[in-house]
Backbone as XML, in Angstrom:
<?xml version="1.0"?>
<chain id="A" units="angstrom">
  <residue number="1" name="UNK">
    <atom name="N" x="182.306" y="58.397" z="206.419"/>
    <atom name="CA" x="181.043" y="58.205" z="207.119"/>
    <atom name="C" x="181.269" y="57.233" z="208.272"/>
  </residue>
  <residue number="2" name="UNK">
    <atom name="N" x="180.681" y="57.455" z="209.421"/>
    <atom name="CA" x="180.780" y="56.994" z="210.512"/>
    <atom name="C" x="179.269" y="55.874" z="210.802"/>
  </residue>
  <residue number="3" name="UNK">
    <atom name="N" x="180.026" y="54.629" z="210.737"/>
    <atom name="CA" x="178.489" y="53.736" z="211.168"/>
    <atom name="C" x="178.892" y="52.855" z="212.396"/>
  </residue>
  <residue number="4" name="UNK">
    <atom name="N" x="178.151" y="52.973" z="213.149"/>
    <atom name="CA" x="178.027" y="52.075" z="214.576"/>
    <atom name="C" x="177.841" y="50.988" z="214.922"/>
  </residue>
  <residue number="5" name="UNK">
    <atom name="N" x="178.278" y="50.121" z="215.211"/>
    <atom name="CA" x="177.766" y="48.435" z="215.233"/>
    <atom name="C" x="176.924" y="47.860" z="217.037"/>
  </residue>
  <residue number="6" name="UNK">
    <atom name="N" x="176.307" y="47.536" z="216.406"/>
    <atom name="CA" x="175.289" y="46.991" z="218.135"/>
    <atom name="C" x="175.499" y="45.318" z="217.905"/>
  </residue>
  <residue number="7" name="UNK">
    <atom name="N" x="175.795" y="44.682" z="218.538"/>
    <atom name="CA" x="175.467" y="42.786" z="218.691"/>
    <atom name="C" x="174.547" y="42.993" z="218.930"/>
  </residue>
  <residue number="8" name="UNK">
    <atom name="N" x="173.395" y="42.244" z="218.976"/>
    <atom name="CA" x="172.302" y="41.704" z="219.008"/>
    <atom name="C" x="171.376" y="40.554" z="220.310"/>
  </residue>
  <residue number="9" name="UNK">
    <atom name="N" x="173.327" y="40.702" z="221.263"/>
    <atom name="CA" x="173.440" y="39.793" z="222.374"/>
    <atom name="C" x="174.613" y="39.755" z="222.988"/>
  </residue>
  <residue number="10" name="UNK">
    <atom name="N" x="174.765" y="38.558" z="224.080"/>
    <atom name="CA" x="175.990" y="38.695" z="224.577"/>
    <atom name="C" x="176.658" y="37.784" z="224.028"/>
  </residue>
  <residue number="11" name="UNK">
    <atom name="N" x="178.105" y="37.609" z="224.525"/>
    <atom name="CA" x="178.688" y="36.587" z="223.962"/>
    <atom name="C" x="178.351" y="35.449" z="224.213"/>
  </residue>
  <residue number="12" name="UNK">
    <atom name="N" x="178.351" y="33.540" z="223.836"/>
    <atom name="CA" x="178.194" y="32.921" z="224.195"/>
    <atom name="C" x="176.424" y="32.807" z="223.949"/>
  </residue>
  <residue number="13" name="UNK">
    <atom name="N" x="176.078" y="33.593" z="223.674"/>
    <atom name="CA" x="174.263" y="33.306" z="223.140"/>
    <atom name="C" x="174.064" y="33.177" z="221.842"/>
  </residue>
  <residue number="14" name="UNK">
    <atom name="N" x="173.023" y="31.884" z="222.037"/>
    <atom name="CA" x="172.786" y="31.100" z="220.756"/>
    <atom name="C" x="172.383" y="32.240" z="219.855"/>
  </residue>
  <residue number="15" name="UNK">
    <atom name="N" x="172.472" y="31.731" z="218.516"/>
    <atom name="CA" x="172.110" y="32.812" z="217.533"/>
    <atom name="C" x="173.064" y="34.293" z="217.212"/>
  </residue>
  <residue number="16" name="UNK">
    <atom name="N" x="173.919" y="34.185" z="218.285"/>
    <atom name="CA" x="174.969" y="35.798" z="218.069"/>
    <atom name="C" x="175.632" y="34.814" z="217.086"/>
  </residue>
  <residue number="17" name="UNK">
    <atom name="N" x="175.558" y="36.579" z="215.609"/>
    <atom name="CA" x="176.352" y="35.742" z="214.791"/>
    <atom name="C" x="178.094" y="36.902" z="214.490"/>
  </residue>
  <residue number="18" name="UNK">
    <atom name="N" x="177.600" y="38.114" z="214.859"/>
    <atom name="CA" x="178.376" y="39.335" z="214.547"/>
    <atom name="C" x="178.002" y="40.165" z="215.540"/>
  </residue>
  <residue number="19" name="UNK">
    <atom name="N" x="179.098" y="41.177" z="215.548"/>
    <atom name="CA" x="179.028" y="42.494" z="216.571"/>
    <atom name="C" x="179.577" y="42.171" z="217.944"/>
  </residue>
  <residue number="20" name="UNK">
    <atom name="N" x="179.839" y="40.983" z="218.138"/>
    <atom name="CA" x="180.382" y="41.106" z="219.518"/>
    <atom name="C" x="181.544" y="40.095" z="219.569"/>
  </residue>
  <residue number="21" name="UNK">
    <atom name="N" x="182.651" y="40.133" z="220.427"/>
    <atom name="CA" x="183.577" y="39.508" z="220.812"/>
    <atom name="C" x="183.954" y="38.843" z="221.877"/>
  </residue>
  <residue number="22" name="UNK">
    <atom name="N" x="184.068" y="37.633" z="221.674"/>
    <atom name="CA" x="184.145" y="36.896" z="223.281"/>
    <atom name="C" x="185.031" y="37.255" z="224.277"/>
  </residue>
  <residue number="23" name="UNK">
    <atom name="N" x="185.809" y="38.288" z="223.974"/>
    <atom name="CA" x="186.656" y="38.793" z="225.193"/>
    <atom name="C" x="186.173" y="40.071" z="225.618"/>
  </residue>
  <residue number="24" name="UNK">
    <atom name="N" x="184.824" y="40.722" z="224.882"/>
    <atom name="CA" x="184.301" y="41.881" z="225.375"/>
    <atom name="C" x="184.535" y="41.586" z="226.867"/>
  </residue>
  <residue number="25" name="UNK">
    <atom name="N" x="184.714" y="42.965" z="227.560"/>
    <atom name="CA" x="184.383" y="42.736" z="228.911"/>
    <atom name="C" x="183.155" y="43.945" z="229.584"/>
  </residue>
  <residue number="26" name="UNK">
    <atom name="N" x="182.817" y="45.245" z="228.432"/>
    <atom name="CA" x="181.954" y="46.203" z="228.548"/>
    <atom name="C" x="180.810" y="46.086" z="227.716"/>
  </residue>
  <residue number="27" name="UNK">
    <atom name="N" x="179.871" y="46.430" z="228.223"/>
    <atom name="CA" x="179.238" y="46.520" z="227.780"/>
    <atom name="C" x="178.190" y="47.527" z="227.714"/>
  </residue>
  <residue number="28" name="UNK">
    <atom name="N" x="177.803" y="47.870" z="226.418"/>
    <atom name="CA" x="176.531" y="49.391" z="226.330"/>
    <atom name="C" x="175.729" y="49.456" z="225.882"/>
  </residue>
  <residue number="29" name="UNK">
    <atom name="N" x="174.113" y="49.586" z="226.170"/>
    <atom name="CA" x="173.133" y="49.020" z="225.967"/>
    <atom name="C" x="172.438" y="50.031" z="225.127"/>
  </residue>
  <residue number="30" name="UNK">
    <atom name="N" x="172.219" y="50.057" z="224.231"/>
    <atom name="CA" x="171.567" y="51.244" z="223.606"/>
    <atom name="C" x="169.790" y="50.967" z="223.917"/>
  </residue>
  <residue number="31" name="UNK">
    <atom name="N" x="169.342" y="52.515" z="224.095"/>
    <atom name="CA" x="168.368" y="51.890" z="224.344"/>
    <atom name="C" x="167.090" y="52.718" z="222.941"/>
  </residue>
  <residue number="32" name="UNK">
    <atom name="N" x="166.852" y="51.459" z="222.280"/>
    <atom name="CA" x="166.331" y="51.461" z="221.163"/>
    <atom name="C" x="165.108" y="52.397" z="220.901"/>
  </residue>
  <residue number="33" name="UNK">
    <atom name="N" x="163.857" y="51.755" z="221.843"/>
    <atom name="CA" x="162.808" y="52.831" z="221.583"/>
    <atom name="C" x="163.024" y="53.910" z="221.720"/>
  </residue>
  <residue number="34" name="UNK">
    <atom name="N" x="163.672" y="54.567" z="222.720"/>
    <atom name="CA" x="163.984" y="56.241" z="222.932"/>
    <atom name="C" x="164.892" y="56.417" z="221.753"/>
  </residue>
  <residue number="35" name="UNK">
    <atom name="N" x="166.233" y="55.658" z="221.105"/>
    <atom name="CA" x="166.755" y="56.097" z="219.934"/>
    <atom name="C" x="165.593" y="56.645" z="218.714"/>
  </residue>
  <residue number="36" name="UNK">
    <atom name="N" x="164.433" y="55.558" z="218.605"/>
    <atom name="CA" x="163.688" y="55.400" z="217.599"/>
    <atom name="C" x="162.718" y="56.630" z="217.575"/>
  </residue>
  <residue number="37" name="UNK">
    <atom name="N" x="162.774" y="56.813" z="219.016"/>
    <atom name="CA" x="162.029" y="58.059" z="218.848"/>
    <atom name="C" x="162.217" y="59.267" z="219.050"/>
  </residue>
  <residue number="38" name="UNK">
    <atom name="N" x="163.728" y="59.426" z="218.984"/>
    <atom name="CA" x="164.761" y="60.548" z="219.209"/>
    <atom name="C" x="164.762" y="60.806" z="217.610"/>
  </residue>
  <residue number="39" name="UNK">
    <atom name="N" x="164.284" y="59.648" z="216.564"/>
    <atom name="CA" x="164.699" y="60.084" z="215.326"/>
    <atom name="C" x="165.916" y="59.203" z="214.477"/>
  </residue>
  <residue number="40" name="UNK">
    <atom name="N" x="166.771" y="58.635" z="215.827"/>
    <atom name="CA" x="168.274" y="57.603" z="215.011"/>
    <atom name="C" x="167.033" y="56.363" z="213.975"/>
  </residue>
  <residue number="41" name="UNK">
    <atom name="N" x="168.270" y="56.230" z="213.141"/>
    <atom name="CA" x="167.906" y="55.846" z="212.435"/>
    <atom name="C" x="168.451" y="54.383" z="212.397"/>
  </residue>
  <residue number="42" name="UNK">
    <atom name="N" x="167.914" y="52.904" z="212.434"/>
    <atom name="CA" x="168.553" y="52.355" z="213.272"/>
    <atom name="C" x="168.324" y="50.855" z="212.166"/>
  </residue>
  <residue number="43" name="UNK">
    <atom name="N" x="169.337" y="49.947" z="211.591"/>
    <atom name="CA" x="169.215" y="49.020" z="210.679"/>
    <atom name="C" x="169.537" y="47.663" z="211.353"/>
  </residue>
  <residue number="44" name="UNK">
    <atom name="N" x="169.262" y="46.782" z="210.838"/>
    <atom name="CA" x="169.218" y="45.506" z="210.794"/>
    <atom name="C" x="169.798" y="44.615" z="209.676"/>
  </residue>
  <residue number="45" name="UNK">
    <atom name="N" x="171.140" y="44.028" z="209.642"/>
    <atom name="CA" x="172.103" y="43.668" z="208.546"/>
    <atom name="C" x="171.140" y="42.152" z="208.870"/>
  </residue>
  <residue number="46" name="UNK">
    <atom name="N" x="172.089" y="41.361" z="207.616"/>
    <atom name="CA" x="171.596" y="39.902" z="207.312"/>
    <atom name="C" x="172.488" y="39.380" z="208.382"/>
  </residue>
  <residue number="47" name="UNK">
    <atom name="N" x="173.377" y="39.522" z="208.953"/>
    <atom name="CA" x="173.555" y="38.782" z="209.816"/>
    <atom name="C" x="173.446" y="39.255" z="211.609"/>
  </residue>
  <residue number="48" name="UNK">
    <atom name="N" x="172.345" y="40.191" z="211.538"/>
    <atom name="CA" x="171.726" y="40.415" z="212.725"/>
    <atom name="C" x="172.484" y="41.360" z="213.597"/>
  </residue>
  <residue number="49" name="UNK">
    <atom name="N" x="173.213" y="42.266" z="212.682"/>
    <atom name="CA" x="173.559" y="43.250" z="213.697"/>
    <atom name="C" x="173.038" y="44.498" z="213.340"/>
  </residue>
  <residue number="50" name="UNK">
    <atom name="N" x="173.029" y="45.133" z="214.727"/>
    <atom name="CA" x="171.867" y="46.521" z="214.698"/>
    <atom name="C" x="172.922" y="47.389" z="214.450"/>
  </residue>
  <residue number="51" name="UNK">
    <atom name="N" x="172.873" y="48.462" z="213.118"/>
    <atom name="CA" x="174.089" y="49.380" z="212.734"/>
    <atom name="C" x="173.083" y="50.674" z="212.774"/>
  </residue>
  <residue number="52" name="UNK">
    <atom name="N" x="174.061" y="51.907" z="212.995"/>
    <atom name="CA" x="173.166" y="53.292" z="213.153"/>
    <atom name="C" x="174.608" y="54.312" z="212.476"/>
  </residue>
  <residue number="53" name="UNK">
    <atom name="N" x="174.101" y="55.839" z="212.025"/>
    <atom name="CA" x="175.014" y="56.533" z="211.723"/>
    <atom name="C" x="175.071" y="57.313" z="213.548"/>
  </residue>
  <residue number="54" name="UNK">
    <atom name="N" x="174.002" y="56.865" z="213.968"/>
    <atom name="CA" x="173.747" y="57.710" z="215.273"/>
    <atom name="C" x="173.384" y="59.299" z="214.725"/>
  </residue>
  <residue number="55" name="UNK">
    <atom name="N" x="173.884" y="60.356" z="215.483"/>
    <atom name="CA" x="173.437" y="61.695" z="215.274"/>
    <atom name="C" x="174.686" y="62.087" z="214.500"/>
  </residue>
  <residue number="56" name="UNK">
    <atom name="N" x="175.289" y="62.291" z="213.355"/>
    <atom name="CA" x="176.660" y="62.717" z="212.851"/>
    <atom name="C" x="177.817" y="62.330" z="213.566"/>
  </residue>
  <residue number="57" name="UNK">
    <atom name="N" x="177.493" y="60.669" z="213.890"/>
    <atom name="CA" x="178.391" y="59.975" z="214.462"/>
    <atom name="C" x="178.470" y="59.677" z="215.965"/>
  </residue>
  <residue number="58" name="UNK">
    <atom name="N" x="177.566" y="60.238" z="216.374"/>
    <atom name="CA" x="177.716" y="60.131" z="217.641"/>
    <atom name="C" x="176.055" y="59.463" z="218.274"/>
  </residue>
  <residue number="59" name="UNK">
    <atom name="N" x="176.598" y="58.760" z="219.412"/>
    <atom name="CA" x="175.064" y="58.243" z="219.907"/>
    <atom name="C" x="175.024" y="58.957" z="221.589"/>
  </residue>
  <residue number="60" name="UNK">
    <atom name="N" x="173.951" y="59.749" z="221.591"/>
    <atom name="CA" x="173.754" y="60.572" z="222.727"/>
    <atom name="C" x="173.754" y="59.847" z="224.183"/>
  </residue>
  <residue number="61" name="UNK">
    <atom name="N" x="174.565" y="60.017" z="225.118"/>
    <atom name="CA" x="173.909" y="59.719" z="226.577"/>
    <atom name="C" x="172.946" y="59.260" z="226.524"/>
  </residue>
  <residue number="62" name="UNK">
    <atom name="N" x="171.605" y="60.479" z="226.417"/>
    <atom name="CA" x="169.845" y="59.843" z="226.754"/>
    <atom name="C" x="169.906" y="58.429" z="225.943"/>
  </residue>
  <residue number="63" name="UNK">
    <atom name="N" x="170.623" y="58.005" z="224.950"/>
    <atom name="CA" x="170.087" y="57.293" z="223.913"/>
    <atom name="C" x="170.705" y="55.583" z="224.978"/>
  </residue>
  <residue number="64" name="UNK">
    <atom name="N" x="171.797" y="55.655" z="225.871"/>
    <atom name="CA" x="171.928" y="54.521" z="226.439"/>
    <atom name="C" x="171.402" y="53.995" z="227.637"/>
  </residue>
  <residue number="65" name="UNK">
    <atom name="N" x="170.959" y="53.086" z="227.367"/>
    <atom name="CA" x="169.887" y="51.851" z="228.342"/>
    <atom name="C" x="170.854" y="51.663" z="229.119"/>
  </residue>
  <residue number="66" name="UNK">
    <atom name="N" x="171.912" y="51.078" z="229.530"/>
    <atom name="CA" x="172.724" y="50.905" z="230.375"/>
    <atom name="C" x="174.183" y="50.622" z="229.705"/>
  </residue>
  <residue number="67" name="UNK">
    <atom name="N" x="175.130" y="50.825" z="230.752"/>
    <atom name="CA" x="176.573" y="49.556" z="230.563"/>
    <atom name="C" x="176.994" y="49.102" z="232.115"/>
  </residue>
  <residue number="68" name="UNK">
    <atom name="N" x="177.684" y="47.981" z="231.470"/>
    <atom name="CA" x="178.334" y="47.424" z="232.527"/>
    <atom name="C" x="179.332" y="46.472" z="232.223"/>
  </residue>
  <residue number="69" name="UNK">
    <atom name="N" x="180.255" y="45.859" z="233.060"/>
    <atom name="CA" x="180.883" y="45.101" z="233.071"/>
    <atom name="C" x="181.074" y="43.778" z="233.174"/>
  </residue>
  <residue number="70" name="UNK">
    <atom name="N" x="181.391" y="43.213" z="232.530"/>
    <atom name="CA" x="181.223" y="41.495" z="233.020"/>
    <atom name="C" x="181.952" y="40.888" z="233.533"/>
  </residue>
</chain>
């Protein structure tokens, strides 16, 4: 089974506790309400990271808010 991990933020922001790495240099923004209402199914762990199976592993184009680089 395939599960997806989202941070919750960027690096260096108070409160990131998981999901992201301080040498990230990309970044991809999922964009939540349209996931939510595409149907993904979308969780919240105890230590604040947003996990999804996405669609049979995969998270659609429409479904990203942006990326970019830092």
């Amino acid at each position: 089974m395939i599960i997806i991990d989202f941070a919750n933020g960027y690096p260096g922001e108070t409160g990131l506790i998981s999901g992201m790495r301080e040498p990230c240099t990309i970044f991809i923004e999922l964009d939540v309400e349209k996931a939510l209402k595409d149907g993904m199914e979308l969780f919240l762990t105890k230590n604040n990271t947003v996990v999804t199976k996405g669609f049979d592993g995969v998270i659609p184009t429409v479904n990203i808010h942006s990326n970019k680089s830092s």
